[in-house]
N, C-alpha and C positions, 0 to 999 in steps of 0.2 A: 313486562314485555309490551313494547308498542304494538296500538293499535293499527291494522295496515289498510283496511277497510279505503277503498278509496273517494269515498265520501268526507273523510276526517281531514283528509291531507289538505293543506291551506292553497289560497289559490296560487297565491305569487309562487309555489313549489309542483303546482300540478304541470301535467302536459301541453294542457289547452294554451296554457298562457306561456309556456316556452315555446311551441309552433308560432304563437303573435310573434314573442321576442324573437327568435329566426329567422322570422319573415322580413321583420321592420328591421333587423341589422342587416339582411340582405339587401334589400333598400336604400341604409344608410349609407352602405358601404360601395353601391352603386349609385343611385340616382343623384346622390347630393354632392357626391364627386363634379358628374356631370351637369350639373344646375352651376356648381360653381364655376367651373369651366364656360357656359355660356354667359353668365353675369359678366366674368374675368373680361370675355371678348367684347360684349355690347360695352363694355365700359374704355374697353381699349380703341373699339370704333369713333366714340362719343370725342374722346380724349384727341384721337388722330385727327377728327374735324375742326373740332376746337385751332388746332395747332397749326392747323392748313390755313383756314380763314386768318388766324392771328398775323402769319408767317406774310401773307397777301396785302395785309393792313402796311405791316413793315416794308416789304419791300416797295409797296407804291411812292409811300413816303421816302426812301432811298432813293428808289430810282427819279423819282424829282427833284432833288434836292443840289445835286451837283451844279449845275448851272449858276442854280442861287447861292450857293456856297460862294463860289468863284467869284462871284458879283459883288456878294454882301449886302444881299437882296432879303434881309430880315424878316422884308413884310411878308413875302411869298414863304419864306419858311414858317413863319409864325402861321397863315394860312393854310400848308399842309399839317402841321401840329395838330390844330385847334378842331380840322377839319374832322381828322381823324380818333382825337379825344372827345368828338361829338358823339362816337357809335357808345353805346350806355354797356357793353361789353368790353369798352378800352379801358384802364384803371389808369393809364398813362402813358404820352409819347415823349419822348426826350429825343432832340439833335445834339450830338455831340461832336467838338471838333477834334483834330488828333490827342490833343491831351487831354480825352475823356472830360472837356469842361461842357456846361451846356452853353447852346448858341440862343435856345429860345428858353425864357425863364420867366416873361413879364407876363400878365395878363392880358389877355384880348379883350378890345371895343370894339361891337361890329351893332353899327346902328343905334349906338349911344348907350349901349349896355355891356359893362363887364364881363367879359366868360372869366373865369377862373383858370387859371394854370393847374392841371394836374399834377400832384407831388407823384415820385418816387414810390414804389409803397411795396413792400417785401413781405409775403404771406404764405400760407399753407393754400388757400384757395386763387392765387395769383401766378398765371403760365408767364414768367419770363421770356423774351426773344432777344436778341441783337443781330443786324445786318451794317455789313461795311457800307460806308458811301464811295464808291468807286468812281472815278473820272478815266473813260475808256483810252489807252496810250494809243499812242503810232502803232504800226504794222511792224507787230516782231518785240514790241515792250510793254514791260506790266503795266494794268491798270495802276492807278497814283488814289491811293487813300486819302480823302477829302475829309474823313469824320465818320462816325457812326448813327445807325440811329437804333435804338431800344425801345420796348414797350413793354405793359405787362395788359393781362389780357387776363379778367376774371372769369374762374372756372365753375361759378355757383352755378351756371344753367347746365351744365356736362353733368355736376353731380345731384343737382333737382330728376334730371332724366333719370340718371342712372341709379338711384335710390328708385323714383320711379317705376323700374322696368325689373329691380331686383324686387320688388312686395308684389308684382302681377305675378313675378315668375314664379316667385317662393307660394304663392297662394295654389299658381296652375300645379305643381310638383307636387303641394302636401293632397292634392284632391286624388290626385293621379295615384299618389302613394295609396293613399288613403283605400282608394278602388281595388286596386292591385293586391290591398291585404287580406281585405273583405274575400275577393275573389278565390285567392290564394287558403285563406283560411277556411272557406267553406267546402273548396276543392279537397282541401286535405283532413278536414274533420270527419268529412263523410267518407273520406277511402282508406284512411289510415288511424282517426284520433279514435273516433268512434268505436272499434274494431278493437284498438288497443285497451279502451276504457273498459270493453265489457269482459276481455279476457284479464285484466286486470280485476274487475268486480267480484269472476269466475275464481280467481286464485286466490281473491282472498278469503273467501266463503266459497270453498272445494264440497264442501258436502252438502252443497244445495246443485243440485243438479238441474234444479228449473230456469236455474239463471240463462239468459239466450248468450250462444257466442256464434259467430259469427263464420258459419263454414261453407256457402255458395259462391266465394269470389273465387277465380280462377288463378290468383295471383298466389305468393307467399301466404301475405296473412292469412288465406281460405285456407293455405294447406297446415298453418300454424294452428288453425281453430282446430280444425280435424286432431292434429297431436295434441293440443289440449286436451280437446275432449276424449279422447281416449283414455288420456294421461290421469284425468281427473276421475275416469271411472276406477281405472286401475289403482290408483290411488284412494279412492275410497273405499275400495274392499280390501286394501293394504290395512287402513286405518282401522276397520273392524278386527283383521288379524292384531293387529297390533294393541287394540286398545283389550284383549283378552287379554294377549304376550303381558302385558304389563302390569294388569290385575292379577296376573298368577305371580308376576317377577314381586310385583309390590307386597303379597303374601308373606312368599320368602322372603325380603327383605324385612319385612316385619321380623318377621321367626327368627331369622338371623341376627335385628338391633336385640329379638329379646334374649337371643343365646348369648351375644356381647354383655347382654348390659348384666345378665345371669353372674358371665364368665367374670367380670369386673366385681363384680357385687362376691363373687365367692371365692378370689384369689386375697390370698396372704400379704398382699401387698398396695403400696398406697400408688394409685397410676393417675396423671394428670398430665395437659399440657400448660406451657407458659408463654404470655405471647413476650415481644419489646417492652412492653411497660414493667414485667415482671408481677402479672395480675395472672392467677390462677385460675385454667378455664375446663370447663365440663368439657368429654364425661370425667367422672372424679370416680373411683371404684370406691365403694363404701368401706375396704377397710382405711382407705383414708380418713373418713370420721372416727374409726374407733383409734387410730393410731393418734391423734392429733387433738381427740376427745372434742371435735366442733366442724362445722361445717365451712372448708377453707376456699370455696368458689367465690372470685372477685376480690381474695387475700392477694396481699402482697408476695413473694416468696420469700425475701429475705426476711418479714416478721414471722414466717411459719415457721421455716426449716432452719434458718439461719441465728439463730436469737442467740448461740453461745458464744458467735465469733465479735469481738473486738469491732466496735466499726472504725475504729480507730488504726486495726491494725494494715500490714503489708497483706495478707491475706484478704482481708475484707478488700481490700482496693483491687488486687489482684480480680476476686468474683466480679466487681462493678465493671471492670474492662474490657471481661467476657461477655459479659450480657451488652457491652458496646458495640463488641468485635462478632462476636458468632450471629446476630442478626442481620441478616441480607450474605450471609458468606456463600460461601461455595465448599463443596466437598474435600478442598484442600483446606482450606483455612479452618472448618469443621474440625478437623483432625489435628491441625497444627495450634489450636488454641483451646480445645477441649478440656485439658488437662486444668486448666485453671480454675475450674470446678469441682471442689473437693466429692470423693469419690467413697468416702469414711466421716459420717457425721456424729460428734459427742454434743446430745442435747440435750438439755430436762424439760419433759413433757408432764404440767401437772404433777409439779415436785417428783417428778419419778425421772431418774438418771437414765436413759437409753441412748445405745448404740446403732446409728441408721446404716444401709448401705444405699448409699444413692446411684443408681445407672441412668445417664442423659444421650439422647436419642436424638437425633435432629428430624424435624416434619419439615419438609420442602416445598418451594410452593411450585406453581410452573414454568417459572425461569431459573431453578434447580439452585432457588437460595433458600438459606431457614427463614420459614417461617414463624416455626415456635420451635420450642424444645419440652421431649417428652420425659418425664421423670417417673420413674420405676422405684420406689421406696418399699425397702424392707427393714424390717425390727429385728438384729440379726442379735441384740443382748443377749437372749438367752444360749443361742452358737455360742459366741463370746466365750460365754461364761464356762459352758461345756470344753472349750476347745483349750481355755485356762486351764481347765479342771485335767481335760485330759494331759496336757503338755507339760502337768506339775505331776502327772502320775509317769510320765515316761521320763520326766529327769528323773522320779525315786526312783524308778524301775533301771537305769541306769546307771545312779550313782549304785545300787542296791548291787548287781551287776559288778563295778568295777572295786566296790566295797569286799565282795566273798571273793574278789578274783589276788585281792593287795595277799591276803595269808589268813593268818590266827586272828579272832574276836582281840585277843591282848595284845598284838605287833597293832591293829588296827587303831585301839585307845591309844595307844602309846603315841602313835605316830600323829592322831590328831589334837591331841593334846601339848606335844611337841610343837604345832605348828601355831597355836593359837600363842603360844608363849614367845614363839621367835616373831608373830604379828605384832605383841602387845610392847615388844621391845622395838621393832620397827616404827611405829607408832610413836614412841617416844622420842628415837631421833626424824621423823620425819617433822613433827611440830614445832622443831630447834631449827630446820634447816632455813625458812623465812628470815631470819635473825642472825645468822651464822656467814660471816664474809669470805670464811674460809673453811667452807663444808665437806673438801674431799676427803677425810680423814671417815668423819660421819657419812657420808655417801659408801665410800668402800667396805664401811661394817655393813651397811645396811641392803647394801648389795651382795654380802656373804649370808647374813639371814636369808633373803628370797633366793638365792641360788643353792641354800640347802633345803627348801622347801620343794623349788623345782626338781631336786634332785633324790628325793626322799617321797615322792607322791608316787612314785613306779607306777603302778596300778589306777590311780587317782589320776584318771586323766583331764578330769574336771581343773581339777586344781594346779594340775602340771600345766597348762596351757595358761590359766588366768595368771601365773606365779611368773612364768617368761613373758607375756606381755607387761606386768609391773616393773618384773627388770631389766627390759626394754627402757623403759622412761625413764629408769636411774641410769642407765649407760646414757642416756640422751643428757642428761645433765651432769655426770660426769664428765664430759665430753667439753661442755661451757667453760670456756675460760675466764668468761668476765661473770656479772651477778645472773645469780640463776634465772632462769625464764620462769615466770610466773604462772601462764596457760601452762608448761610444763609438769609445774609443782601441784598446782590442780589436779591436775588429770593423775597425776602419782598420788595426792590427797583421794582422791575417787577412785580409782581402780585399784587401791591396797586396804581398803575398808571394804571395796567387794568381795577382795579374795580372799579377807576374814569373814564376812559375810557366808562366802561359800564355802568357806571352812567350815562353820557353823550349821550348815545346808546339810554338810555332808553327818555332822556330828547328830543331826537330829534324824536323820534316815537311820542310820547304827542303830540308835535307842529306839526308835518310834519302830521302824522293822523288821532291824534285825536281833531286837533285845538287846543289845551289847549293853555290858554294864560299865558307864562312863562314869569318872565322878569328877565334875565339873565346877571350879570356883568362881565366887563374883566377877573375872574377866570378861566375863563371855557378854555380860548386860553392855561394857561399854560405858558410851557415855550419854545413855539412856537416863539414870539418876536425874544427870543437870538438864536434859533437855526441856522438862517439864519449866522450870523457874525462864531457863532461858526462853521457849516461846509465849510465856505470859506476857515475861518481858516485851517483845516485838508489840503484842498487840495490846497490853496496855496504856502505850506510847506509839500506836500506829501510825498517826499524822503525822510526827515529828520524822518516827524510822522510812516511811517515805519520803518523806524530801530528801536523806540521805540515803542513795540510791547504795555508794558501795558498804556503808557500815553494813547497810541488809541484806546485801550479795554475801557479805560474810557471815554474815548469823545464817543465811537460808544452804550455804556450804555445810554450816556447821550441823544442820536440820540433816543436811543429805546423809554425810560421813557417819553419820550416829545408826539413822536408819540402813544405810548401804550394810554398816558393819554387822546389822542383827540380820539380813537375809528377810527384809522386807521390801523385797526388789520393786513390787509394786507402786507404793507410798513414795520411794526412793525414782521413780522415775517421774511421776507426778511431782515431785518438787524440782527436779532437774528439769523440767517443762516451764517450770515457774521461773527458776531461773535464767533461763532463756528469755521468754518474756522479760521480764526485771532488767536483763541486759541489755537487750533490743531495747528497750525505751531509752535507756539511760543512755546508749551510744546513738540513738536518733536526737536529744537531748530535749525530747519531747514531755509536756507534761500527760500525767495520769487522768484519764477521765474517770469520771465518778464509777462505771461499771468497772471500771479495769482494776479499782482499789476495792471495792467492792468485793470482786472476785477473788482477791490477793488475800483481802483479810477471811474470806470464806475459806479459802485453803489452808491459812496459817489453824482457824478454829479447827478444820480438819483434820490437821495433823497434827494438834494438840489433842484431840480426842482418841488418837488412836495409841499414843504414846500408852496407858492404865493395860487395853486387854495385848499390848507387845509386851508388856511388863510382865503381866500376871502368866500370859505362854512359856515366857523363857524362863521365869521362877517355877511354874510345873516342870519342868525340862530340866532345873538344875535338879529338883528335888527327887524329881522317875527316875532321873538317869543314874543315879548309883541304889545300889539294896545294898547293904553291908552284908545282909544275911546270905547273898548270892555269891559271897564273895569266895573263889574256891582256892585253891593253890593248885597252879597247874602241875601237871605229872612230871614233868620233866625239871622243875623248881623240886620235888619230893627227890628226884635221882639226884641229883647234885645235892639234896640234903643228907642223902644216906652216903654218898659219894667222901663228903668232907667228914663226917661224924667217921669213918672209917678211916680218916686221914690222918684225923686226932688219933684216933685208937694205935693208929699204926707207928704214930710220931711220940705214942705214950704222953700226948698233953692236951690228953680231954680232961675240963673242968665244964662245973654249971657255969662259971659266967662266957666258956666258948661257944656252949650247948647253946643257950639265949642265945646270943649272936647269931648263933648261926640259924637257928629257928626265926628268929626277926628278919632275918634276909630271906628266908623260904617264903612268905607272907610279901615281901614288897620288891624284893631282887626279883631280877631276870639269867634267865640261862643265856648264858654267852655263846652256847653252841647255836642253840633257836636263835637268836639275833642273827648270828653271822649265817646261818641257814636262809633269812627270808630276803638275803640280798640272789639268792640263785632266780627268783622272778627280775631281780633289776636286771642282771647278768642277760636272761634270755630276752627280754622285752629289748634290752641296748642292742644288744649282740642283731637281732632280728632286723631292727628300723635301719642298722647300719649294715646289712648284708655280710654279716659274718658270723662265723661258727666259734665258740666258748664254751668249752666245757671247766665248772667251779667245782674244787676242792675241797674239803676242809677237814683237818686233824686238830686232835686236840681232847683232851680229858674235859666235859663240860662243867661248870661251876658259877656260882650265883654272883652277878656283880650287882654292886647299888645304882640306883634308878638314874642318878646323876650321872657316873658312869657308862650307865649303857647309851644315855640321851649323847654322851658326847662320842661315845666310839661309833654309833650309830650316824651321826652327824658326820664324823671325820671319814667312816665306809662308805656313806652315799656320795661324796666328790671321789675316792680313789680309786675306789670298782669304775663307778663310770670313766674314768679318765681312763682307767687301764683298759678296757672296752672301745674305748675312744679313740686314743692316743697312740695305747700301745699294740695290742694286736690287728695284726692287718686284713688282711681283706684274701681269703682263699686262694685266689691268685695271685696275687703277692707271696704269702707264704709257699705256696706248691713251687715259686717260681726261685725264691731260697732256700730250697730242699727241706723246708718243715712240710710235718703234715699240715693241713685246711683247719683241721680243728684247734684253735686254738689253747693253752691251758689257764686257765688262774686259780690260784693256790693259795689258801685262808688259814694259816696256822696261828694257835696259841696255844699257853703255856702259863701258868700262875707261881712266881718265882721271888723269893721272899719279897711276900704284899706287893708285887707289882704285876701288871698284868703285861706280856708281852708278846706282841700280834705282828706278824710278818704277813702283805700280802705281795706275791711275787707274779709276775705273769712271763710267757715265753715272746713277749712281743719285738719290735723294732727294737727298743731301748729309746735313751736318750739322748740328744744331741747336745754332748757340752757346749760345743761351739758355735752350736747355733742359738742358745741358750743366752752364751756372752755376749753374741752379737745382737741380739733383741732388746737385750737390759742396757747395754750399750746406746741403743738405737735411742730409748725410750726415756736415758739420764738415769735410770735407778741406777749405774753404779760407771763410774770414771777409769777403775783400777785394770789391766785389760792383762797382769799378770798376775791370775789366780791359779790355784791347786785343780787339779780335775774333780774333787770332793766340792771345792767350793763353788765350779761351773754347776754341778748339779744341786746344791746348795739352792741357788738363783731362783730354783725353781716354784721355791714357796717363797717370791717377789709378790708383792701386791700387783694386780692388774698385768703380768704378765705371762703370753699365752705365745706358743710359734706355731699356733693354727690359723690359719688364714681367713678359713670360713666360720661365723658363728653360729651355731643350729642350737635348739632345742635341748641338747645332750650337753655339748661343751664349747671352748673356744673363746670365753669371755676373760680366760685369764685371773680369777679369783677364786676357784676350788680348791688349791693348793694350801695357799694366805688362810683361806678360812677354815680349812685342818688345821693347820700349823697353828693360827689364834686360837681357836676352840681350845686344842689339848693343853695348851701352854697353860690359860685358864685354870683346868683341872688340874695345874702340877704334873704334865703330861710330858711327853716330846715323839718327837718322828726324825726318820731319818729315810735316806734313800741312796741305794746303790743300782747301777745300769751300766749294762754293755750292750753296744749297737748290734744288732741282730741278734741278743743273746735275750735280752730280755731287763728289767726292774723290778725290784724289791722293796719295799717301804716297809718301814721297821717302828710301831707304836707301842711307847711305855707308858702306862697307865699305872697310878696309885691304885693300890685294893687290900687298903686296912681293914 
């Protein structure tokens, strides 16, 4: 704080010396005006006499000269010349006749001595004149111009004077000035400087009350001293109040920095501000040193907090921009540029892997720009970890859930083992389809695999969902008329190894909690085996596999797919990270910095290390998950065995080697009626999502078919029930509106009729539309010939890829549930057939081998 004491203040700034400066510009501004104005005039006097007398010289000369003009009376002219070039003020006379010539130009002798002729002589200090010579006319006509005569007439003694008269006058002015200031300033030192000087003394040292001010003048300033002094008592017993108020305020503020600095020091988190420079400033709440294990005041931030991110990368640029843009912003741009500051940090701290949560705060200063920014740091790892943990307990809890909701522990093995087998075949033409120029043949199987998976997961709503988004992307490339899209084929590569993966999710919840006794072949590992050789591979030759960016896009795919497919989602999205990065460089066409290869090849060792305890899990998993000793025969496998052993007896052609048989199939066959039983959950679940009422049937003497068997009758039921749900029964109002009841019926018969199995499933629905049937196959080229039988319009309908539903959902509509019955059974040495009538309803009729 400056000093204000008015003793300190410099002169040329005090008072005193601006009253001088006041005075003397009032002065200047008058008297020198006026000094010049009289100088102006004595010079203009001096100058007018000059010009009188000069003008007097000339016209004597004039007015004499006519006569002797006329004459040519030289002498007499040379006489008035000479006479008048004798005054020591004349510089020169010249007679001149009308053509400006001179008349007298010689020099004068006068008593035997030369005078000189005055020349001409053109100067600054030189008064020019000229006068006509006039010869006076007659009465009533102009004088007659005889000639002229001219002079010049030096001005040195006008300006001697008048230099002269300006240094008396300039001397009389500066004394006068001079008086006048003196006076002036003493007049007003004493009635105004003074007065001022001491209330100024008073103000600045208020708590000296001895200082004198000045309160007997009758004027302002007397009444000025008075409120002063008033003012300065009142103000000094202010300052008493005040200077307690403030020892008690500064107290509490003490108490207060120590309840902050307490409150900092004992919060969970790491609290600092940062200015422009990106240098970390106190206070810093001490879990900041235990989070960061050192003391980060005067740190950079981006060496603190930032150390994981790339400085290479679009991220890292992105932070640098902010920290351009949010200093000096305003509360708009605050908000509209914030985000650039990640808000989720993955760091290592002191080899230790943690998870930050960063919250950034703008401090304002008071033109309501940032200042700094305040950063709020928490170590949320351990959340994290819990939040993992719990998230992995409410998928089991869920799958676990939709697991006791699908039926029987044995429909449940059956069906997830089924599915791993239609993956492991999916799998196999997916890996042909890169190489393959004319893939719809292989696209249409492999699109009948996932839509029997989607279709057979009822209950499994996990997998019903992940199984229609993978045949999503095979209708998307179906669809391709020219070579396949590659980001397509990826993404069908990665999303059909997850939803073996979550296959596999599901198969280890079964065993791990609900006991289910699975028995599990080397499928399930994948292609875990080659991955080990293959990622040595990579980092063996890491210098080389880096410079080739796509060979290693393809190995780090092939790293994904392996893991995706075992349900190590974790690990699997951590290389799907990678690969990102890996892309992003390659498509920026940027080279790798040393930390970015670094980090690549730390990942690769990473996920080579973890390939031995994924290994050693899934081999626990294959080996728990079956006991042979647990293995029972279900009841209803016992009915059907006493069922057929009474068939023989009855048919009188029981032998041991029927006996075996038929004991062998009690052990590994399935009841055909429990089969065709666990589709009444497809039925109500279909029936429900699509707003309709379905009541299922089913007749029939139960009996054992073989495992094959059942896997394809079971495969060919889960397209026909749904379609006849779908397709064929309507919608309550619909039916009430053709005189059916609401509820709709479908009707599940079989029948075991020399060694073949023959199944009718019928419903009361719409029926079929031959002709619209024709005109769709028609529409689509599957078939030219437009005069077929009514048998073979409904024929049509197990067409590949042909559907006369409009809308595709979830359920049906894609056109391939039919095709993929009709291939399945054909397979088995099977067949199907189908009869319909428009509002009467369809029948499908499956024969099955069952030696």
């Amino acid at each position: 704080m400056k000093d204000k004491n008015p003793s300190t203040i410099p002169l040329h700034k005090g008072i005193r010396f601006k009253v001088i400066l006041g005075i003397v510009s009032i002065l200047l501004f008058t008297l020198v005006p006026f000094g010049l104005f009289q100088i102006q005039d004595q010079e203009k006097l001096l100058t007018e006499a000059l010009r009188n007398k000069s003008l007097t010289i000339v016209r004597s000369v004039s007015s004499n000269s006519p006569e002797a003009i006329e004459n040519f009376d030289d002498l007499t002219l040379q006489n008035l010349v000479f006479k008048a070039e004798s005054d020591k003020e004349v510089a020169y006379i010249n007679i001149l006749n009308p053509d400006n010539e001179l008349i007298v130009e010689d020099d004068f002798t006068q008593d035997g001595k030369v005078i000189k002729k005055k020349k001409k002589v053109e100067a600054d200090n030189i008064l020019s004149l000229k006068e006509n010579i006039l010869k006076p006319g007659e009465e009533g006509e102009e004088p007659e111009i005889l000639g002229s005569v001219e002079g010049g007439f030096y001005k040195d003694a006008v300006i001697k004077e008048i230099t002269r008269k300006k240094v008396i006058f300039s001397i009389t002015l500066l004394g006068i000035s001079l008086s006048i200031v003196i006076v002036m300033y003493l007049f007003l030192s004493r009635s105004y400087v003074n007065p001022v000087l001491k209330l100024s003394e008073a103000a600045s040292s208020l708590e000296n009350e001895n200082l004198e001010i000045e309160t007997d003048k009758s004027d302002e300033l007397g009444h000025l001293g008075n409120i002063f002094k008033e003012m300065r008592t009142t103000v000094n017993n202010q300052k008493i109040i005040l200077e307690k108020q403030v020892a008690e305020r500064t107290i509490e503020l003490n108490r207060e920095k120590d309840n902050v600095t307490k409150l900092l020091n004992n919060m969970a988190q790491a609290v600092f501000k940062v200015n422009k420079q990106k240098e970390i400033l106190a206070p810093i709440s001490a879990y900041a040193k235990d989070l960061f294990g050192d003391d980060i005041e005067g740190k950079n931030i981006f060496k603190v907090l930032y150390t994981s991110i790339d400085v290479n990368s679009v991220q890292f640029s992105q932070m640098n921009s902010a920290y351009s843009v949010l200093f000096g912003a305003d509360e708009i741009q605050w908000f509209a540029s914030d985000g650039l500051l990640p808000e989720k940090i993955n760091v290592e701290i002191n080899e230790e892997p943690k998870i930050l949560k960063v919250l950034h705060e703008p401090i304002y200063d008071e033109n309501d720009e940032v200042e700094f920014i305040l950063y709020v740091i928490e170590d949320i790892t351990e959340r994290v970890k819990a939040e993992e943990k719990l998230a992995q307990k409410n998928e089991q809890m869920k799958i676990v859930h939709e697991s006791l909701s699908f039926g029987s522990r044995k429909e449940l093995t059956t069906i997830l083992l089924d599915f791993l087998d239609l993956l492991n075949k999916s799998f196999n033409i997916i890996y042909r389809l890169k190489n393959n120029s004319s893939p719809q043949k292989e696209l249409n199987e492999l699109f009948r695999y996932l839509h029997t998976i989607k279709g057979g997961s009822a209950a499994l709503k996990g997998i019903g969902a992940k199984a229609h988004d993978v045949e999503s992307v095979v209708n998307e490339l179906r669809k391709s008329e020219t070579s396949l899209d590659n980001e397509l084929l990826d993404k069908l590569m990665k999303e059909s190894h997850e939803l073996k993966g979550l296959s596999l999710k599901y198969i280890k919840v079964a065993i791990k909690e609900l006991k289910v006794n699975i028995k599990l072949t080397d499928n399930i590992f994948g292609n875990l085996n080659k991955l080990d050789s293959h990622l040595e591979n990579i980092i063996s030759n890491f210098e080389n596999e880096i410079q080739e960016s796509n060979h290693l896009l393809e190995k780090l795919y092939f790293t994904l797919y392996t893991f995706s497919s075992v349900d190590e989602t974790k690990i699997s999205s951590q290389i799907y990270e990678l690969i990102k990065r890996v892309k992003t460089n390659k498509e920026e066409g940027s080279l790798y910095s040393e930390k970015v290869k670094a980090d690549i090849f730390e990942n690769l060792s990473y996920f080579k290390s973890k390939l031995k305890p994924v290994l050693e899990d899934l081999t626990i998993l294959k080996d728990s998950g079956f006991n042979k000793e647990e293995v029972s025969i279900p009841s209803e496998n016992i009915n059907c065995l006493r069922n057929e052993i009474l068939h023989l007896i009855k048919n009188k052609s029981i032998s041991l080697e029927n006996v075996d048989s038929i004991f062998n199939k009690a052990e590994d066959g399935e009841s055909i009626l429990k089969l065709i039983r666990s589709f009444e959950k497809v039925v109500q679940d279909t029936s429900q999502k699509l707003g309709k009422k379905v009541q299922m049937g089913v007749e029939g003497s139960d009996l054992l078919i073989k495992p094959d068997t059942a896997k394809c009758l079971r495969e060919s039921l889960i397209h026909i029930v749904r379609n006849s749900v779908d397709h064929g029964i309507e919608v309550p109002e619909v039916r009430s509106s053709n005189g059916k009841q609401e509820i709709g019926s479908l009707k599940i018969s079989f029948q075991n009729h020399n060694e073949e199995i023959i199944l009718s499933i019928e419903d009361d629905g719409g029926g079929i539309d031959g002709e619209k049937l024709l005109t769709k196959a028609i529409e689509t080229g599957s078939i030219k010939d437009k005069e077929i039988t009514e048998k073979e319009k409904l024929d049509l309908l197990f067409l590949p890829s042909l559907s006369t539903k409009e809308d595709i959902t979830d359920v049906s509509g894609r056109g391939v549930g039919m095709d993929a019955v009709r291939s399945g059974l054909n397979d088995m040495g099977g067949r199907i057939s189908v009869e319909s009538k428009i509002q009467k309803g369809t029948k499908f009729t499956i024969t099955l081998p069952n030696k």
